[in-house]
BAPA-474183 format. One record per residue (C-alpha): residue in one letter; x, y, z. Coordinates in steps of 0.1 Angstrom, whole numbers, plus 5000, padded with zeros to 4 digits. Layout:
N
aXYZ...
% end
This chain:
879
x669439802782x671339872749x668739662730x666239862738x668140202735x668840042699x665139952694x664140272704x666840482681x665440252650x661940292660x662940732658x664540682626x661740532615x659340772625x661541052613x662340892578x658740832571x657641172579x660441312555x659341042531x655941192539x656641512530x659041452501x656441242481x653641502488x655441782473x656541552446x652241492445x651541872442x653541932411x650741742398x647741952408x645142092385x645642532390x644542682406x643842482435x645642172444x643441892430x646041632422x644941302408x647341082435x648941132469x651240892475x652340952512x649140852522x650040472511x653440482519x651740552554x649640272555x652540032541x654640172570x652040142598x651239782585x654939662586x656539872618x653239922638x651340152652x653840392668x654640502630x651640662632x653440922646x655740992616x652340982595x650641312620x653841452619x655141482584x651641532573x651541852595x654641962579x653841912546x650542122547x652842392570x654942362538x651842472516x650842742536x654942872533x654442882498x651443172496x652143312532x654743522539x654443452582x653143162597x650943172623x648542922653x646042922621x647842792599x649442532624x645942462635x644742372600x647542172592x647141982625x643641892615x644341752583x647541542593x644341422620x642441302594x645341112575x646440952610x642740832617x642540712586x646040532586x644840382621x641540302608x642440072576x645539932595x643539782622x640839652596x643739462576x645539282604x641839252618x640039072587x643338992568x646238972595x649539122587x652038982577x650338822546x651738732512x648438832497x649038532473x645138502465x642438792454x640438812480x643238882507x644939142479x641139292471x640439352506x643639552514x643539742483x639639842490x640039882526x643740072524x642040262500x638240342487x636940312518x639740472544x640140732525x636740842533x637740972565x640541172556x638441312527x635941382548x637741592576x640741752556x638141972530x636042062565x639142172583x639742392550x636142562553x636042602587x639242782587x637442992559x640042852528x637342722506x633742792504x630642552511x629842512478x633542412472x633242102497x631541852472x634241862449x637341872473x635941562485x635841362453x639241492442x641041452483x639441112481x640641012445x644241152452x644340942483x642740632475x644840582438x647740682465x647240402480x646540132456x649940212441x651940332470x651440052491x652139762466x655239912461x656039952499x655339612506x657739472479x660339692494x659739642530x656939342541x657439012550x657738722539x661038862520x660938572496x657538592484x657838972484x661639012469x660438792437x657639042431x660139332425x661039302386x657439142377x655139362397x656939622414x659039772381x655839732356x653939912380x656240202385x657140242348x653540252340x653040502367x655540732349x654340652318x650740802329x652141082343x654241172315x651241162293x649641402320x652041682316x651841682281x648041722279x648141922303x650342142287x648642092256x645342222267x647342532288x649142592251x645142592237x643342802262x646343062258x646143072221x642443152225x642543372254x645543582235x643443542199x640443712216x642843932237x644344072197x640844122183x640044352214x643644542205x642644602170x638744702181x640344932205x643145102178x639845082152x637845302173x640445542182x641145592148x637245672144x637745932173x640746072154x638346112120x636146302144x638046532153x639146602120x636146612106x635346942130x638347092114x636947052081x634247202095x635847552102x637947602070x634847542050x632747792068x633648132075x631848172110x630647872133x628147962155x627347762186x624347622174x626047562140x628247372160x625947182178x624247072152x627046932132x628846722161x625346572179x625046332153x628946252158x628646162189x625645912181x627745772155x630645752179x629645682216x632245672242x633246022233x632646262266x632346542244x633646732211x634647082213x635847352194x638747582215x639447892197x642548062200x642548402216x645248662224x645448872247x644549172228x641249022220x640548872253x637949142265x636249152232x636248752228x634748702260x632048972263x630648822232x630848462251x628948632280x626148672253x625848302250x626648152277x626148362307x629048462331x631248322307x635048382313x638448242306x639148022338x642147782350x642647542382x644247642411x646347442428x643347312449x641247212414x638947482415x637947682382x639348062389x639648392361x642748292344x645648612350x646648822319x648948642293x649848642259x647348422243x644548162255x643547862243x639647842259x637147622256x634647772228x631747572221x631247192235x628646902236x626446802246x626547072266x624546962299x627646762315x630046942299x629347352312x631747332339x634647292309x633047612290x636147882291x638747672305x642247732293x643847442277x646947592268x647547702309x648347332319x651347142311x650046852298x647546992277x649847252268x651946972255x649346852229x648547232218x652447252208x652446932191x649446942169x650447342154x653147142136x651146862124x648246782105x646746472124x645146462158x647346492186x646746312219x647946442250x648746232285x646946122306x644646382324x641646432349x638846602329x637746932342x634346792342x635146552366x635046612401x636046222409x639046102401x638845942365x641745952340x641146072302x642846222275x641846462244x642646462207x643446842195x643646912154x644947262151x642647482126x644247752104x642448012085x640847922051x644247982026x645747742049x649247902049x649947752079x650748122095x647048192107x645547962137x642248002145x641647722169x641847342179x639347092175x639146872205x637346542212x637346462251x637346092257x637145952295x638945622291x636245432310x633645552293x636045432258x636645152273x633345032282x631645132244x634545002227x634544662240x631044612253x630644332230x633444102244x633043932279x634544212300x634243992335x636543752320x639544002314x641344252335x642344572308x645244792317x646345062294x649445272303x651045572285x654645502276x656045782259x658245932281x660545752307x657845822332x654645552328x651645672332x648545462338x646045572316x643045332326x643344972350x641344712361x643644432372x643044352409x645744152427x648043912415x648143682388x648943352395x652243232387x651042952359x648743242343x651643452333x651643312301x648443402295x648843792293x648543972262x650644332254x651044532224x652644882223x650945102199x651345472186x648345672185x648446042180x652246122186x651945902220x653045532228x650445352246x650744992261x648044772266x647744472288x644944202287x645343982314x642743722327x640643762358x640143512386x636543442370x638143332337x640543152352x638042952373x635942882344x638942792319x639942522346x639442192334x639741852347x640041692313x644041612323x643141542358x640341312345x643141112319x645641102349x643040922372x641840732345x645440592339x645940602374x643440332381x644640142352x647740102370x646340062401x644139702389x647739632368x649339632401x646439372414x646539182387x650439132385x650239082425x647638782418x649838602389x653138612406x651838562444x649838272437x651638082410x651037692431x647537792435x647337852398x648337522387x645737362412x642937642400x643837452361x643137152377x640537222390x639037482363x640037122343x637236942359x635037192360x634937222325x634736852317x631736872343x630037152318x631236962286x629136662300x625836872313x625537132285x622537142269x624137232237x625136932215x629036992212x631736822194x635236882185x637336722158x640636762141x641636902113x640936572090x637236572103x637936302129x635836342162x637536362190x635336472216x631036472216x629236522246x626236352256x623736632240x625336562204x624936192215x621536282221x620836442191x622536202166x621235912183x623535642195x625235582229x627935542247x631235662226x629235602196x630335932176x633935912186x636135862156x633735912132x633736132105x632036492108x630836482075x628936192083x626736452103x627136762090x627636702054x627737092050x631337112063x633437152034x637037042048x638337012017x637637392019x639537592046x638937952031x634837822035x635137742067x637337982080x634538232068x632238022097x634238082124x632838322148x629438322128x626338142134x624838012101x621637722093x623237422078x621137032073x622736772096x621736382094x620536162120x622335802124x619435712108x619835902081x616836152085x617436522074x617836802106x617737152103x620537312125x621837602138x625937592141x628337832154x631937722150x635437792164x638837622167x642137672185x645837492183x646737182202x650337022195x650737152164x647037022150x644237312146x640737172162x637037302158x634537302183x631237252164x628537402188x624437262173x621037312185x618537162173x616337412151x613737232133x610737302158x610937722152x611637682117x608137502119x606637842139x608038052110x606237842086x603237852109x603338242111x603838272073x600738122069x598838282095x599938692081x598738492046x595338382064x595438742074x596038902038x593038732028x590738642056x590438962074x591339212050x588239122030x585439172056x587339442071x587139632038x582739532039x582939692069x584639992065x582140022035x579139912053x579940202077x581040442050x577740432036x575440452072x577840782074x576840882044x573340842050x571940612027x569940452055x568740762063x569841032085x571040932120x570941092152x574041302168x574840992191x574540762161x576940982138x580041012168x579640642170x579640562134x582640802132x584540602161x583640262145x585540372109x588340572128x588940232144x588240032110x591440252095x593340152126x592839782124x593739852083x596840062091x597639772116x596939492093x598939662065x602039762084x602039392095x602139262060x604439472052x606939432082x606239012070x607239112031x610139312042x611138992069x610438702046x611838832014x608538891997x608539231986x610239391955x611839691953x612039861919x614840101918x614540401893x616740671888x614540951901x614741331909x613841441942x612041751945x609241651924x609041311944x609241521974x606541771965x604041481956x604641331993x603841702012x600941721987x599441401993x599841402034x598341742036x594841632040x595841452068x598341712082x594941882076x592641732099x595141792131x595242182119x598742142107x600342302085x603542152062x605942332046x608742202019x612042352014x614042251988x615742581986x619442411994x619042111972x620742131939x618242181911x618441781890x619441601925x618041241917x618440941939x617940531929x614940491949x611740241948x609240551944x606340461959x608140271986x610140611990x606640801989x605540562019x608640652036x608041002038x604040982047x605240772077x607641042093x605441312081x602541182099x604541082127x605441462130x601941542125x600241372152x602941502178x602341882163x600842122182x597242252172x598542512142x601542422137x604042352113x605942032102x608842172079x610041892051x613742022039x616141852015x619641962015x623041762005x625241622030x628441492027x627841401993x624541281999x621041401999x619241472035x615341472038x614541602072x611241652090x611341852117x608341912140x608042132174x606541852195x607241732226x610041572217x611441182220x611641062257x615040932270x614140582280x612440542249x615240632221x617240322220x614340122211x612440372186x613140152151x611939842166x609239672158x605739762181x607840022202x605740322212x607040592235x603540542252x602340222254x599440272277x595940212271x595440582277x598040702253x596841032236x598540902196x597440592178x599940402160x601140042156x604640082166x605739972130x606040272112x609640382121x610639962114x609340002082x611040312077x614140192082x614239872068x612940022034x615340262036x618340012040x617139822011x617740121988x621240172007x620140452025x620540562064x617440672091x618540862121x617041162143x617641402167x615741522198x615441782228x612541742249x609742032250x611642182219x610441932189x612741642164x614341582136x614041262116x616241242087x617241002058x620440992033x620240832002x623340851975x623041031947x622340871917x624640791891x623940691856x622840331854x620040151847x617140061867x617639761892x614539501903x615739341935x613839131951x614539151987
% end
């Protein structure tokens, strides 16, 4: 009875420990989540799980629902100030998931594997690790993102990707978690025990390596996409200052306006501030306010009424409506304004019988720049929209100073300013909030920021206090949710999983060497045969000898190709064969190793072979060794020779009645046999388009042969480019011509001199190649454009066309021999396939480069780079 009181207290601890474990090494996870969100690259409670399921049974699956369910209750804590049957019901679901997936892999192991297992050999240590993990995972990835979106947390288009990354976290969880829970915990004790310093402590310092290296670029790219958020954030500062300063000219400049005249009219003033506020838009309105006592109050506004009809010096009640304003001792009303359309209501309203604006009024009569006052609702705004004005007090034309006629007053709604003033940057990606600090009391002047910014964007807000017209104004930039989505990157995430799995197959590997180190030594034995087996059944002639040239070892291929039998090559010397080897020589031969080269050999009986060697060597007590590796060669050296002679019975067989032909034809089209019918001409035309074919064909191949064989010479003269270039445009025109292309050479940003060490006329058949090239893929009218330009030192001819550009599959192959992007029968270009070959081996024979670029349905770029040319003389190389 106490036994199983015992059994059953351990079996509680157990569950209990593992669900704190559970819930410890989950939070621990989450500090390693990608904001906003919580994509974290591994979630190790999920293999501490499985380790524990695996070792103590099923009943810890328990501990595994139950610690899962706290942890994601723990989550929810975190952003919810109450928790409610929601949240409890969400969580419940995804510790579901982890359990069924814990129950799942568990019973698959001790199913296909059996448990306990010293996983001393790969398959038994691949198949936990893919079960436990890649595939397992599935589940939990599969029902934890669902639960999220029904309980509306994420939306359906979020489910694809909080798949992948619930399944990556959970899977790299395991394959590192569980290794490490089984050295700890699983039986056998001594297989597992010995593991704990050679597999257990690399894996876990290389774990914290990784995530070390994590954080910091992590932090690095935070540190970057804060620099450039707050970089852009001080540009929109200084556009926003800039154009207030333009508002304050504005308003000066109608202050220049009354000293220099004696009388403004309405229309005078009109006319002078329209073309202001074109200049500078954001601006509600400009006005003049003239200052008015009360003695002239009656006078002043019966000649308003004259203008403007009803006009009358008004204030707001207390309810916002415009009323008379009562007797005082001076008025400050609205004069003139415009435009004037959305701006009447404002016509005779006091300024000077509101606080605020009052304020301004006060502070401008003693200064001579633009004053701004706080922030205010416009009296032209029946909504409620915050603004401001800038008032320049006007004196009379002596300027003493002791005569004020007026203020000049620019009216700026600040959404309007806002929305002008920094149209040009990205406004959905930044939340604006300006605020008025000059007195104790802040004032919000205009703000956009919705909700709260997430803890780890803090950083990210930009603030500068500036003064502008006798008033302290602070403004925030802060970014919005939409930034922050598209700022997020998974480049960190992507390096943590990355180093992650790197770990994860370390773990493996280290599990394999130190679990199976018996099976090793029989697996060399073994491997031992094996190899001998190959030595003896290669088809490759193979021998290996020492250092002093003595053969050690020949199997029966080099037997078979040096004649003898038996152990007839053993202890001879390799010289005897491969007279070649120079091992009186080591810096000679230790250029061989690694490299296949053509050397002679000699036959036992003393005839000459021609073979191909590839050599290597290694250290054996002290004494270096070479494996000599032969094949016979002599047979395809005879097939080059053969097809040398056959592109030479070409040159001369078939290039001379091809040429009679192309004549013979030339001449029917000509009409010297007299004058042939429609049907006749399109056929004669067909028979020499096809005769220049076979020609091109025949002449590419030759020189593809030349370039192969070491036939063709390459004179290299010190020549300047834009005349060489002109020449080439001038002589492919004719056939640019005849596919209703046009081509056009730039030379506009290649220094006037530029000369290269080219071969010209090979250089010249360079450029016809890619020219027609671009040509036939041209659209009917087009243009091919031939630029030069230097580059990196070098000179770049491009030729650019507006085709259809270079087809995926196709690029990797484009410089070989015969390639064609369409190789049908029915393809709508003719061509060999050897042009762009040709191209680039004549290029890298005058040490220059060929590359291109592409976009499909946009058009491509081929370019080459040659060197400049210094001051030497003229080479002939014959290559």
């Amino acid at each position: 009875m106490q036994s199983q009181q015992r059994q059953g207290m351990a079996l509680t601890s157990r569950i209990l420990l593992l669900a704190l474990a559970y819930v410890l090494a989950g939070r621990l996870a989450l500090l390693l989540a990608i904001p906003p969100g919580f994509a974290t690259a591994i979630f190790p409670p999920v293999g501490i799980a499985l380790a524990a399921v695996l070792i103590w049974g099923y009943p810890l699956l328990l501990g595994v629902f139950l610690g899962s369910t706290l942890l994601n209750l723990s989550i929810s804590a975190d952003s919810l100030a109450t928790l409610g049957s929601s949240h409890l019901w969400v969580a419940s679901g995804i510790a579901l998931g982890t359990s069924l997936q814990c129950l799942t892999a568990s019973w698959l192991i001790r199913r296909l594997l059996g448990f306990p297992n010293p996983l001393v050999d790969e398959r038994s240590i691949f198949m936990l690790l893919a079960i436990g993990g890649p595939l397992s995972c599935l589940l939990s990835a599969c029902i934890g993102p669902w639960v999220l979106y029904q309980a509306g947390l994420i939306a359906y288009s979020a489910l694809p990707f909080s798949f992948w990354t619930w399944w990556v976290g959970d899977s790299i969880g395991v394959l590192i978690a569980t290794p490490l829970m089984l050295i700890l915990f699983a039986e056998p004790r001594a297989i597992w025990r010995s593991r704990l310093t050679t597999v257990g402590l690399p894996l876990l310092l290389s774990c914290v390596l990784m995530v070390a290296l994590f954080i910091r670029a992590s932090e690095a790219e935070q540190n970057e996409r804060r620099h450039l958020f707050q970089g852009q954030a001080r540009l929109m500062s200084m556009t926003l200052q800039f154009q207030l300063q333009l508002y304050s000219q504005a308003v000066s400049s109608i202050e220049r306006l009354h000293v220099a005249s004696n009388r403004v009219g309405a229309e005078g003033f009109r006319l002078f501030v329209m073309p202001i506020l074109k200049d500078y838009p954001g601006m509600q309105a400009l006005s003049w306010s003239a200052w008015v006592d009360d003695d002239q109050r009656q006078v002043f506004e019966r000649t308003q009424s004259r203008l403007v009809s009803g006009f009358s010096i008004k204030l707001r009640d207390r309810h916002g409506d415009l009323v008379t304003a009562p007797r005082k001792a001076d008025y400050v009303p609205v004069t003139f304004i415009e435009p004037l359309a959305e701006n009447r209501r404002a016509l005779g309203f006091d300024l000077s019988s509101e606080a605020v604006r009052q304020t301004a009024l006060s502070s401008a009569k003693g200064s001579n720049v633009p004053k701004m006052t706080a922030p205010i609702q416009l009296v032209q705004d029946h909504q409620q929209n915050p603004g401001f004005l800038l008032v320049k007090a006007v004196y009379d034309r002596d300027h003493t100073g002791k005569s004020l006629e007026g203020f000049a007053v620019a009216v700026v709604r600040m959404k309007d300013f806002i929305s002008h003033a920094l149209g040009s940057y990205p406004r959905h990606e930044l939340q604006i909030r300006i605020e008025d600090v000059s007195t104790a009391q802040t004032r919000v002047l205009f703000s956009e920021v919705s909700g709260v910014l997430p803890e780890y964007a803090q950083n990210m807000v930009w603030q500068d206090v500036f003064e502008f017209g006798g008033r302290h104004l602070r403004l925030q930039i802060l970014p919005s949710k939409l930034y922050l989505q598209q700022a997020q990157s998974l480049q960190p995430w992507l390096v943590l999983v990355g180093g992650l799995l790197i770990c994860a197959l370390l773990g493996g590997f280290l599990l394999t060497m130190t679990g199976r180190a018996e099976l090793i030594r029989h697996q060399v034995r073994q491997r031992t045969l094996e190899l001998s087996a190959i030595l003896d059944n290669a088809a490759e002639a193979i021998l290996i000898f020492a250092s002093d040239g003595r053969i050690d070892i020949a199997n029966p291929a080099a037997t078979a190709l040096f004649g003898g039998s038996g152990s007839t090559l053993i202890g001879r010397q390799i010289r005897e064969l491969l007279p070649s080897l120079k091992l009186s020589q080591p810096a000679a031969l230790q250029a061989m190793l690694g490299q296949g080269c053509e050397r002679m050999g000699r036959h036992l009986d003393g005839r000459q072979m021609e073979l191909e060697i590839s050599l290597s060597h290694y250290e054996l007590e002290d004494r270096q060794h070479y494996i000599c590796l032969l094949r016979d060669i002599s047979t395809r050296k005879q097939i080059e020779r053969l097809k040398s002679e056959f592109v030479s019975t070409v040159s001369h067989e078939l290039r001379t009645p091809l040429t009679s032909i192309k004549g013979s034809l030339g001449l029917l089209d000509a009409g010297v046999a007299g004058e042939l019918s429609e049907r006749g001409q399109s056929l004669i035309q067909i028979a020499l388009q096809n005769a220049d074919r076979l020609a091109g064909l025949v002449d590419d191949i030759l020189d593809i042969e030349k370039l192969e064989f070491g036939q063709a010479g390459i004179q290299l003269n010190r020549c300047e480019l834009q005349p060489l270039l002109r020449e080439a445009v001038e002589h492919s025109q004719g056939y640019a011509d005849s596919y209703r292309v046009h081509l056009q050479l730039d030379t506009s940003l290649l220094p006037a001199g530029s000369a290269v060490m080219v071969d010209n006329l090979r250089l010249q058949q360079v450029i016809a190649n890619l020219v027609s090239n671009a040509v036939k893929y041209s659209p009917r009218d087009g243009t091919v454009n031939v630029m030069a330009a230097m580059n990196s030192g070098q000179v770049r001819v491009s030729v650019i066309d507006r085709g259809p550009g270079i087809p995926e599959a196709f690029r990797s192959r484009i410089f070989n021999k015969f390639a064609q992007a369409d190789s049908s029968d029915t393809r709508l270009q003719g061509g060999t396939g050897l042009g762009l070959s040709i191209c680039k081996t004549l290029l890298e024979r005058m040490n220059g480069l060929i590359g291109y670029d592409t976009e499909l349905g946009v058009g491509s770029t081929f370019y080459f780079d040659l060197p400049l040319a210094r001051d030497e003389p003229s080479l002939d190389i014959r290559l």
